[in-house]
Every structure is written in C-alpha cells, then in structure tokens.
N, C-alpha and C positions, 0 to 999 in steps of 0.2 A: 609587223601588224598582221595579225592571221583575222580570218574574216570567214565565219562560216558560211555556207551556201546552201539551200532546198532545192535540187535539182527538179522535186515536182513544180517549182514555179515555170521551169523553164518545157516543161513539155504538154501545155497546155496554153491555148491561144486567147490571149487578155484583148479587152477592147482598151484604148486610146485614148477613150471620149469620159466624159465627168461620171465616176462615177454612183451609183443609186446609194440609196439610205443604208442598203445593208454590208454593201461593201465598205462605206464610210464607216458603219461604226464598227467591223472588224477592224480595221485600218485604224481606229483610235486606239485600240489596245495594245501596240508598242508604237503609236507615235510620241514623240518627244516633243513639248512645247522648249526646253531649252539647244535642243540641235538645231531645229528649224529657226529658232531665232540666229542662233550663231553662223549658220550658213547662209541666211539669207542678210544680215549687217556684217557679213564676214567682212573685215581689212585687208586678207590675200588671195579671196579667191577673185577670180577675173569677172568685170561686169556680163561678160559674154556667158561665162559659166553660171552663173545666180540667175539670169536668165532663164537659161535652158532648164534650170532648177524651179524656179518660178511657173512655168508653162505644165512643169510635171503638178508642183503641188495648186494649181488650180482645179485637178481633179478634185481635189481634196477638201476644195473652199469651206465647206463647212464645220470642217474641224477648227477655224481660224473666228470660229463667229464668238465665242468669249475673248477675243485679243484683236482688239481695231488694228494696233499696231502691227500687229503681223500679216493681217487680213489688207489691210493697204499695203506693204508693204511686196506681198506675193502679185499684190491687183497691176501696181506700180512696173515692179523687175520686169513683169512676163508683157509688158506691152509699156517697151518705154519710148515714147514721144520726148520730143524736148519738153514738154509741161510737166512728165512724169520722173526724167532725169530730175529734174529741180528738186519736184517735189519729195521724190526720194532723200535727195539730197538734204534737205531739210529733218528729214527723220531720223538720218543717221545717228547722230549723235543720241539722241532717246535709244534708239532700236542696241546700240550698246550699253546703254545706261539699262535696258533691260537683257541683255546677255548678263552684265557683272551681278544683278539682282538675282536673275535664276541661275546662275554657278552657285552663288553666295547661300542658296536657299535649297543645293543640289546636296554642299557640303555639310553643312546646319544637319539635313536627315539623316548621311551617311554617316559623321559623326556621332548620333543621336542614338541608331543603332548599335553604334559600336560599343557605346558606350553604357547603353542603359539596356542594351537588349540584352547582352550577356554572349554575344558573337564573339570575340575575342576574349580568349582565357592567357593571360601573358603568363602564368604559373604551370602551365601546362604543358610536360615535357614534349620537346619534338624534336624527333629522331629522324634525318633524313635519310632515306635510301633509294634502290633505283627502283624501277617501276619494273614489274614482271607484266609485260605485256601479251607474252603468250598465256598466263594464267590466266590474263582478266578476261583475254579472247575466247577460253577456251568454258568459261564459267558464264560467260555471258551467251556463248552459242548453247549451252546445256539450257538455260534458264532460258533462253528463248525455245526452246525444243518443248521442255515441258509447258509454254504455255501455246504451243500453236500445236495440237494435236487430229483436228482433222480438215490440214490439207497441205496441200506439200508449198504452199508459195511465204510462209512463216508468220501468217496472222496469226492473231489471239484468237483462238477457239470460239468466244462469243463473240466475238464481234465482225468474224469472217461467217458465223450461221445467220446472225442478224442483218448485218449488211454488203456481205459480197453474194450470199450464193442466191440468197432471190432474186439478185438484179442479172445473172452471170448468162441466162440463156437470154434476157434480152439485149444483152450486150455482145452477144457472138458474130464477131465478124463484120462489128460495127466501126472499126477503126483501121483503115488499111492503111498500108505505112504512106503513100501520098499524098492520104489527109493528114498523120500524124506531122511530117516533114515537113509538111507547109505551116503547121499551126507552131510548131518548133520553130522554124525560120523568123516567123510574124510575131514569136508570144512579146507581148510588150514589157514586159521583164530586162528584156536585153537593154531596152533607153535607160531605166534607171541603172544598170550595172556599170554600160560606158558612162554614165554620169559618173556615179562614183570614183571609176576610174581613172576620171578627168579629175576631180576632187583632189584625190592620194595624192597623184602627181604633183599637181599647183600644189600641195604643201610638204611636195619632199618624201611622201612615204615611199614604201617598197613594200608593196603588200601581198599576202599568202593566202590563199583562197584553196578553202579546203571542201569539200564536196561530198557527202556519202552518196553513196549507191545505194536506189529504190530495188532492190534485188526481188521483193515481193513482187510489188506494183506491179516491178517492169514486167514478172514473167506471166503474169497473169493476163498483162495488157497482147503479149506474146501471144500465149494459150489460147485465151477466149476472143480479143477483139480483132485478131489474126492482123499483129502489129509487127514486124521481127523487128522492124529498126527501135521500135518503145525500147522493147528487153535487150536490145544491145547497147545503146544510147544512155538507158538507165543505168546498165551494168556497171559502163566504163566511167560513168560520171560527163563531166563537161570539155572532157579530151576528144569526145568525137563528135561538137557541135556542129553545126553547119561551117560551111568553107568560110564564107561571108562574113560570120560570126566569129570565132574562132582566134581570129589575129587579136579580137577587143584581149583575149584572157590572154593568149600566150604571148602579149608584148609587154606585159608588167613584168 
C-alpha cells in the first residue's frame, strides 16, 4: 500500500484543540462520510485504537451534524464510560448496517461512471511499455523552468510576484531554525500519522509512504526566514524528522 505524504503538513505547528469554522470546512473537502463510519464500527480495529480515533475526530464534530449516527458514535468511542460502552454497543450493528449501505452507494457511483460516463473505452488498443522516467523528469523540469521565470526557488511567475515577494521582506529572518524545530517536533500531524500507523498494522498492511520534497518552499524559508534546518528538512523529506519522531516512520 503506498500512501502519499505533504511534508508541508509536517513543518508547521497545528493546535490540538477543536478546530474553527474554517478549518472544518477545508477539512470537509476530502473527508469521507464512508471511512469514518468503517473505522469507527470497524470489527478489527482495537477498542483502544477507535478511541484514540474518536478523540482526534472530535475536532471535527461538526462535520458529523448531518449523521446522528456517527456523531454519537464519535461522542461515545472518545469518552467511554460503562454507560457509553453499552450504548455503543447497541449501535453497532446499525453503524454496520450503514458502512454496507455507503460501500453499496460508493460502488453504484463508481460503476455509474464507468459506465455512462465513457471512462473506460474496452476497444481501445493498449500497448504496454516501460515508463521512461528520465524523459518525464527531464520534460517536467523544462516545463517547470518555463513557468517560474523570475526567481530561482521554482514558483510560477505569477503567483510568486502576487504572493511571495510582497510578503518576503516581512518575513526576513522571522523563523530561526529553534522555532522552526520546535513547531516540527509539536506540529499535530504526527498524532494522526502514528494513528494511521496503528491502523495498517491491526490490519496486516505493510505500508510505503512516499514524500516529495518542498525544494521551493524549503529554500526560500532558508533564504529569507534564515531557517537552514526548513531547507534541509524539506530537501530530504521525512528522513531527517526529529529523533523522537522518526522511529513512528522507520518502523513500518
């Protein structure tokens, strides 16, 4: 199972605590009403892990306000009393009776597309071969050269005159690597990834977690916020996390 990664989540300091209207409703735009039910009536994962799960997505409470069921159910896992074991327990069986409806209603779409949208052409010859992946490297660094022309850290032209370079003198020398280190140590990213992590495990995966490098970002955070460990940190991806940190990725 490969699992991609935003290395910018990880170098920036998240708060913990519930978060605001705006953050919730970026956060609805890849949440999944059928993951979150499958994980939270999950049959393999450990009461102790749905839990810990339960506590993260209480931030989130108001994504759950169209779905009582889930919405009790999150209320339930992250604070269970013996009153709430029971009562959980009583939901169970619904809270799968709606995982098989939303699979049922996952495959309905994906079928739906496949079918009527014209995505699949089965008459259409295909020819496999190997991938030239110095080609594609090598056409995708040209095609990014032509679109970032004036400044050396590979933004798009307009969008580095629009929004880096006015903010770039007030940002000079506003991030020294001891704040950056500590907010990287703290950023709350890391709970949900050992969640995950725990997750794979209890069901057997072996998972591959791929990372690109903010090569831009980082050097810019280097240059102007006089960050070295940003641009080094970024460069390398999630191989030079904190000590502390560090064991969560390299023990899968």
């Amino acid at each position: 199972m490969a699992i991609f990664l935003t290395i910018d989540a990880f170098l920036h300091a998240s708060s913990r605590s519930a978060l605001d209207s705006a953050q919730v409703a970026a956060f609805r735009g890849t949440f999944s009403m059928l993951h979150a039910a499958a994980t939270l009536f999950s049959p393999t994962l450990s009461a102790e892990l749905k839990r810990e799960i339960a506590k993260r997505l209480v931030r989130v409470a108001p994504l759950f306000d169209g779905s009582p069921l889930l919405g009790a159910a999150v209320r339930l896992l992250a604070d269970p009393t013996p009153l709430h074991r029971i009562e959980y327990a009583l939901l169970y069986p619904f809270g799968r009776l709606m995982v098989h409806a939303l699979e049922m209603q996952d495959h309905a779409v994906v079928l739906g597309n496949l079918t009527l949208g014209g995505v699949v052409v089965p008459s259409a010859e295909q020819t496999p071969r190997p991938v030239d992946w110095e080609q594609l490297r090598s056409e995708g660094d040209a095609m990014a050269r032509r679109a970032s022309t004036n400044n050396p850290y590979g933004y798009e032209s307009g969008f580095y005159e629009r929004q880096v370079l006015p903010k770039r003198e007030a940002h000079r020398n506003s991030r020294p690597d001891s704040v950056f280190l500590a907010e990287l140590r703290e950023a709350a990213v890391w709970d949900t990834l050992e969640l995950l992590i725990r997750a794979l495990r209890e069901h057997g995966a072996t998972p591959l977690f791929v990372c690109s490098p903010f090569k831009g970002v980082c050097r810019l955070q280097g240059d102007v916020a006089g960050c070295s460990e940003y641009r080094l940190r970024g460069n390398t991806g999630l191989r030079t996390a904190p000590a502390d940190r560090a064991g969560d990725i390299r023990s899968v």
